[in-house]
N, C-alpha and C positions, 0 to 999 in steps of 0.2 A: 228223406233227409239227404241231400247233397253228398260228395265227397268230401268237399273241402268244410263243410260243417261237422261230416264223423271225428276229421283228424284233426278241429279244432275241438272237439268235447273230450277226447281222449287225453289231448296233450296239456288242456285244460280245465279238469273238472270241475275248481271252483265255479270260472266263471260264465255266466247268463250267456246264453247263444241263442238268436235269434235267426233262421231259415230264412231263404226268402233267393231272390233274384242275386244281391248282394247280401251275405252272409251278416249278422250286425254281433257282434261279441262286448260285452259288457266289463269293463274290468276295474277294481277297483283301486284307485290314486296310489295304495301302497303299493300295489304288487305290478303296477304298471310300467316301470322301467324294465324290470327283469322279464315281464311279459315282453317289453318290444323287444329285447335281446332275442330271445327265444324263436320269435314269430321272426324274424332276420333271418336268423341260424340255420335253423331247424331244417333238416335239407329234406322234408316231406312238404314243408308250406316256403321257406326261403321269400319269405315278401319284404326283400329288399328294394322297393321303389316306393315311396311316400308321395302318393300324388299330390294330397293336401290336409290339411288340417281345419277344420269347420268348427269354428266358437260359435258356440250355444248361449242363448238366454232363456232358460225353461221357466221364468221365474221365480218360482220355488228356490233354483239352483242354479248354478254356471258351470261350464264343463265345453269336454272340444271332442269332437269325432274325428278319429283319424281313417284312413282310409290308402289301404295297404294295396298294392300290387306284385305277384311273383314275374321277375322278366324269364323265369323259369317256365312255367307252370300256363302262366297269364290268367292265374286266377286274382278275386278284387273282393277281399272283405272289409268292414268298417270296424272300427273300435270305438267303444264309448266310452270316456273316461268322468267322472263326475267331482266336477272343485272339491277340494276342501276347505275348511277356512269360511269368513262369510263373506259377504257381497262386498266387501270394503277392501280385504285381503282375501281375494280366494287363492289357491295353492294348487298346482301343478306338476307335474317330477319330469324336466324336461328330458329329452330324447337328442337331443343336438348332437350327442356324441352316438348314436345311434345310425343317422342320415345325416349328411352332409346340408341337407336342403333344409332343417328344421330348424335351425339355428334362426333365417328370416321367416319362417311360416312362424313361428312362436311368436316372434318379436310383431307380426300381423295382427295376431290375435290378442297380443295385449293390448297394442293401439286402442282396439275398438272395443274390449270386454272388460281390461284389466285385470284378467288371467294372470297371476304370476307363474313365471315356469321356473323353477326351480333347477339350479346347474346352467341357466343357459346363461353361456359366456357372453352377450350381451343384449342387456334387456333393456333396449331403448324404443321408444315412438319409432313406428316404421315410415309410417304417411304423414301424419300430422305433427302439428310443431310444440315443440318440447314441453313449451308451457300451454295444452291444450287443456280446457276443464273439463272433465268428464270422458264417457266412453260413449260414441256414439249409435253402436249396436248393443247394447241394453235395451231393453224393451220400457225402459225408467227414463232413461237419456233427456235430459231437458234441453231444447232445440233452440231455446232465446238466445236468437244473434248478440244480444246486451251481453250475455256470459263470455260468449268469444268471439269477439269482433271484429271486422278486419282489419289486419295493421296496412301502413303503411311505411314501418321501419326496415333495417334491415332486417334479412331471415337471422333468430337467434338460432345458436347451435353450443352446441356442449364440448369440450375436449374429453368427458368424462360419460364414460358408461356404467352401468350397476351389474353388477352380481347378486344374486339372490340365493340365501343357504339357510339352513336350520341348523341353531347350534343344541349341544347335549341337553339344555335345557326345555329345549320344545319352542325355543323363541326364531321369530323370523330374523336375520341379519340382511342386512343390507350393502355392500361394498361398492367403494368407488373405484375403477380400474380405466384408466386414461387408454383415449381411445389410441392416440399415437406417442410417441416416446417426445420429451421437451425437443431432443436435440436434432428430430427430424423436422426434415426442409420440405412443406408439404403444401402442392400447387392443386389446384381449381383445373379440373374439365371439365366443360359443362356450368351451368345448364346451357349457357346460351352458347353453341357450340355445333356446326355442323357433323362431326363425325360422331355424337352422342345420337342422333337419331331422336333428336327429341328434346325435350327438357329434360334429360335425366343427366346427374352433378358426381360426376368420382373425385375425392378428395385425395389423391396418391400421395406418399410419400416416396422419394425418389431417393438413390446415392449414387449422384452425377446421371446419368441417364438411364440408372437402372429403376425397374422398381422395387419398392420394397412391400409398400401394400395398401390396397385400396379399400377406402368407405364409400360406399355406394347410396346417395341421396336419392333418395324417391320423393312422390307426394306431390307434384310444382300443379301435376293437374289433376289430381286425386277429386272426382264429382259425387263419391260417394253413393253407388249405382246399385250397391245393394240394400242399404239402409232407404232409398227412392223405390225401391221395388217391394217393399214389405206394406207401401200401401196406396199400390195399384192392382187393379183387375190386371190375371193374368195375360189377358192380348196387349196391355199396355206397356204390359215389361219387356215385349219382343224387340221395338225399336232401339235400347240400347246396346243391342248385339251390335249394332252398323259401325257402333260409337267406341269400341274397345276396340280389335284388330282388322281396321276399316279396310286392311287383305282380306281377313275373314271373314268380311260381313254373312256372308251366304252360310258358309262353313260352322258358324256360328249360331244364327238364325234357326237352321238347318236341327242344331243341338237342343235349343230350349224349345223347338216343337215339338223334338221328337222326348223330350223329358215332360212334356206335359200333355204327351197324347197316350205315351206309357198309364202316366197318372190317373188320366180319366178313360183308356180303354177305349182310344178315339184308332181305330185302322182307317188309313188313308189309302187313296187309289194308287195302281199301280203307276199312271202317269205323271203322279205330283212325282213317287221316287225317283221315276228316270230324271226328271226335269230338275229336284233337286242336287242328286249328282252330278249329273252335267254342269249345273252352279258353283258347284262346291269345288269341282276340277279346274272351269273354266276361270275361276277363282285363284286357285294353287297354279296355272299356269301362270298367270299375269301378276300375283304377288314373286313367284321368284325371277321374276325377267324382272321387276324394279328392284329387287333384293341384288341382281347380276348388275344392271346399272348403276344404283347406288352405290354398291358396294367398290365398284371399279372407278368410281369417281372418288371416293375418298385414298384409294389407293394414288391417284393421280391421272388416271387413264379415262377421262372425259369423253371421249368417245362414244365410248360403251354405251352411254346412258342413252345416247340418242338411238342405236340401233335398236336397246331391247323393248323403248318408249314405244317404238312400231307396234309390237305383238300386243304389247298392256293396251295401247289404244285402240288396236282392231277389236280384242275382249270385250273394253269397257263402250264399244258402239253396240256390240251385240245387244251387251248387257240394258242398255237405255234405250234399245228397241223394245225391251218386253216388261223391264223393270221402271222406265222414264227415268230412272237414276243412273249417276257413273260412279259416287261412293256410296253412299246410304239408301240401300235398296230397299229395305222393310220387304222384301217380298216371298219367303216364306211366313206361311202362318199357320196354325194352329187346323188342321186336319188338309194342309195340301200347299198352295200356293194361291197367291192372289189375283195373279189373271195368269192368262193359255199365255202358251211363246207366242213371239211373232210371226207370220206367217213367213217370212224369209230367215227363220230362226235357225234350221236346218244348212240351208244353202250358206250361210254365213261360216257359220260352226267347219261346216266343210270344206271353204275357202282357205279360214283359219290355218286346219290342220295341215295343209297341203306348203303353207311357206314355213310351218315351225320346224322342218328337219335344215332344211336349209339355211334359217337363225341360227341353229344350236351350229349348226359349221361355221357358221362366220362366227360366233362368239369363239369358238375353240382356236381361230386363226387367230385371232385379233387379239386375245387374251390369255386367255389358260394356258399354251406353251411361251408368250413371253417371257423371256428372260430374268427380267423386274421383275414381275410377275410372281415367277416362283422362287427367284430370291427374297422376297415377303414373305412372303405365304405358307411354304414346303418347310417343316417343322416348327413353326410359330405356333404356338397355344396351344398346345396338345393335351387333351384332354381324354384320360385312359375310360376304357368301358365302367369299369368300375365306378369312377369318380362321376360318368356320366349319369349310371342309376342312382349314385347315392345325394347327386344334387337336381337328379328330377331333371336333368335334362335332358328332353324328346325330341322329335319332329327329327328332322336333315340333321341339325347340329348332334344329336346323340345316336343317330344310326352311322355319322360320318367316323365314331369309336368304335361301331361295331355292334352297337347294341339296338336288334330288333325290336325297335315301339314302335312301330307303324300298328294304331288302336284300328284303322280297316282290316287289317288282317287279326290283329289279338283277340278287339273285340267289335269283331262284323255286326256293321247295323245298315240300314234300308237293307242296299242289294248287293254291295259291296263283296260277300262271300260268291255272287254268281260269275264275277267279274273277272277278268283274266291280267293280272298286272302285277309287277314283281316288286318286291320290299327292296331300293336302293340300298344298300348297305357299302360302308368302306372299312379298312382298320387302322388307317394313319392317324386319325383324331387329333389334324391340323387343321388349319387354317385353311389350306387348299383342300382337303378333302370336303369341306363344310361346304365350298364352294361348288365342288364338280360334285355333291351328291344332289343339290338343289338342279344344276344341270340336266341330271338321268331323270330326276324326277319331273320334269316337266313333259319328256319323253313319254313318259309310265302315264302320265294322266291324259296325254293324247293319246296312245292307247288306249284309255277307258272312254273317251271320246268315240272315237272311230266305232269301239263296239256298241253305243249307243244310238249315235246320231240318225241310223236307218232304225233306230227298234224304240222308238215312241211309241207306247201304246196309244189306241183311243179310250177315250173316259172321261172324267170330268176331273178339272184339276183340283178342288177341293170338296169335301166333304161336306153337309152339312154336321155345323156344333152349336150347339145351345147358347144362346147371344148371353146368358149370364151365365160363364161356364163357373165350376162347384167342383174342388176336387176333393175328393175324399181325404180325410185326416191320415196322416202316413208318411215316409219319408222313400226319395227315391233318390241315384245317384246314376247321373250318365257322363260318359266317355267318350270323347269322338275324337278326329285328327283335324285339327284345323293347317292354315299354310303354314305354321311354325310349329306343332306339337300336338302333344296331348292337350284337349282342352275339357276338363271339369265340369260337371253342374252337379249341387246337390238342392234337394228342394225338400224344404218340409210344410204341413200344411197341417191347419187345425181345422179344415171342414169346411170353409170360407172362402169367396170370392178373389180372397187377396191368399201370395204367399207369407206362411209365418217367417219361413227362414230362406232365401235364395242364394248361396254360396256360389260363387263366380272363382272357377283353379284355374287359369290362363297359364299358356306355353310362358311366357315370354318374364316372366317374377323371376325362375330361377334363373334363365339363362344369362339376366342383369346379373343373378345372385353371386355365377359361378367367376367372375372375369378376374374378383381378385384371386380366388383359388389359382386360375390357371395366368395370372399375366406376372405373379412375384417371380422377379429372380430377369424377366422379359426387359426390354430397351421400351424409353416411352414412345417410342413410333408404334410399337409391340404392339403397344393398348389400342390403337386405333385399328390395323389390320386383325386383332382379334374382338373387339369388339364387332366393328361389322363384321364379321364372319358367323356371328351367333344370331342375328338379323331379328332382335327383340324391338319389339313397337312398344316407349313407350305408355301410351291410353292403355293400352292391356294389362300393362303392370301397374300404373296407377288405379283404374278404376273409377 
């Protein structure tokens, strides 16, 4: 038995604990609030970071896995909670006031299950539109386009939110609580909108050019990537990794092989991992040099973009000598990779590394002590450590508070523990820290470059795997760091070619989540230098 499974049977004797890789604790709908209090507090477990939340269809039942992290400890257990109520009203005891971040993971989970959580201060459709019929991850879900068709009107929207409570009687209540006040004057960012990064819509209200507080519209390209992977063979769900954080394609890729080689017990060669990480960096270099671009062009300083377009384009040549792709590589696979480098793979990578110190100087001339510059940026959005763990937000944007989640170092996977490179951290958790920690990191991963690019084993770059791969019935849950954060997978499986349940926890959901937290009280220029500064992609958060 584990440690962190002693000190969860101690501290909980009622409930069900389940051993394992990830620890699985079972708890029941009553006692589950005062359980997440506990499992918070407790300064022996302190699992204060809610990666995510996983709604269930067991059929029998409905119910959500949650799935805890100590930024203490860096230990990861799950929690099983099981509805109450039946399929029509099931019942939940939400946690919102628990983590900051659970407020939109609940409101996810209702979308697609019709989980009601109870307490959470608003319990609206996250992705889909208001008047959606049914839930689309039910395992029941009737898919007849006739039921919901596509409009052509405008998008409807609601002024009014619901509350969800149990009065003395045992009955559900329901309340209506306006999303904004009548006598707020409240403008449209977004969707269509360059500094939104995407089709993603903040509804602000404003007093004169402050803010007062923002609704964050998701959904505009929501493809519904996991409810499409519940029935496909496992090689076939790999390609949409390219399709969510098309930075992360590799980093990504990279994730649901190694969660489904975990599964079936597939050990890969030593040269798929080198070749993998080198992907995965070569990747995280060229996503924050368009992050540094971008972001300097919505500031106003157009420049930029063209200088950091150099590096991203030298990468993405590499990358289409071995991959034939520049966004959608599909090229990890399930026990390795799909073809060897290119033979000029090396000599490339090494060219590479040799102008990126002398980028990172020009970007620091050209930008970072600017004057504008840091009259934006240098105490805009600040966003304290604390606030960062309790909304789940990772990657540069939450070590730039201070708070160490880099998942290579918490939780080491290929080779990443043999590897010599330093967790970026800052403690301003501004706007300009956000910036110069994506900076250092680009440094840190040509450093793990350089230690590789001479130490390619030889081997074969994949393994053979049984052309109709069978994973064992079971459930598994992996972690890895993609270019923007921690990023999720949980997978369940009932013994079948296809997965039962595929749960997809991307960096970039809270980092949308967090902008009204931190932009109330901000100028609405605010919104734009603190939004880019959190460098969420869209696709990842819709899904």
């Amino acid at each position: 038995m584990s440690t962190i499974t002693e000190k969860l049977s101690k501290l909980f004797p009622e409930a069900s604990i389940q051993d394992g890789d990830t620890p699985m604790m079972t708890v029941a709908n009553g006692k589950w609030h005062e359980t997440a209090l506990a499992l918070r507090n407790d300064e022996s477990l302190l699992m204060d970071y809610l990666v995510t939340i996983v709604g269930m269809d067991w059929t029998e039942n409905l119910g959500c896995i949650y799935y805890l992290m100590s930024s203490k400890y860096n230990t990861i257990i799950g929690v099983k909670v099981i509805a109450e109520g039946n399929r029509e009203t099931p019942l939940v005891n939400s946690v919102a006031d628990v983590w900051g971040v659970a407020t939109l993971y609940e409101r996810e989970v209702y979308d697609f299950f019709g989980i009601i959580f109870l307490g959470n201060p608003d319990m609206r459709r996250l992705f889909l539109s208001i008047d959606w019929v049914g839930y689309p991850l039910r395992k029941d879900y009737d898919a007849n386009p006739e039921i919901n068709p596509v409009s052509t009107e405008s998008e409807r929207q609601s002024d009014f939110t619901q509350q969800y409570s149990i009065d003395t009687d045992g009955k559900l209540v329901k309340k209506d609580v306006r999303v904004f006040e009548k006598e707020d004057f409240v403008v449209n960012i977004g969707p269509q909108h360059p500094a939104t990064h995407g089709v993603l819509r903040f509804r602000t209200s404003v007093d004169g050019e402050t803010i007062k507080k923002i609704d964050v519209y998701m959904g505009y390209i929501h493809r519904g990537v996991e409810k499409l992977c519940e029935n496909l063979m496992y090689p076939q769900t790999l390609h949409f990794m390219d399709r969510l954080d098309y930075f992360s394609a590799h980093n990504y890729h990279h994730a649901l092989c190694m969660l489904y080689e975990k599964a079936a017990g597939i050990e890969i060669s030593r040269r798929a991992q080198v070749i993998r990480v080198m992907m995965d960096e070569l990747s995280r270099i060229a996503s924050h040099c368009l992050f540094i671009g971008t972001y300097c062009m919505d500031l106003g300083a157009t420049t930029m973009l063209f200088y950091t377009l150099r590096v991203r384009e030298q990468i993405l040549d590499i990358m289409e000598k071995t991959c034939g792709a520049r966004m959608t590589f599909n090229y990890d696979c399930i026990g390795g990779v799909m073809q060897d480098i290119a033979p000029d793979f090396q000599d490339d990578v090494k060219a590479l590394l040799k102008v990126i110190p002398q980028n990172i100087k020009e970007y620091n001339e050209i930008f970072t002590g600017n004057v504008i510059a840091r009259n934006r940026m240098e105490g805009v959005g600040v966003l304290s450590r604390e606030d960062a763990i309790s909304y789940a937000v990772t990657g540069p944007s939450g070590r730039a508070s201070g708070w160490a989640c880099d998942m290579r170092k918490l939780q080491p996977y290929s080779i990443y523990s043999e590897l010599d490179f330093e967790e970026v951290l800052a403690t301003e958790g501004d706007s300009m820290a956000r910036f110069k920690c994506r900076l250092r990191e680009i440094e840190e991963s040509a450093k793990i470059l350089e230690q590789l690019v001479d130490n390619i084993p030889e081997g074969e770059y994949c393994v053979k795997v049984p052309k109709m791969l069978k994973l064992p019935a079971g459930n598994w849950f992996q972690v890895t760091e993609g270019c923007r954060g921690a990023f999720g997978l949980y997978l369940e499986s009932d013994g079948s070619t296809k997965p039962y349940r595929l749960k997809i926890a991307p960096p970039c959901l809270p980092q949308a989540a967090v902008v009204d937290h931190i932009t109330r009280g901000q100028k609405i220029a605010d919104l734009i230098t603190i939004g880019g500064s959190m460098d969420y992609i869209v696709p990842d958060i819709d899904r």
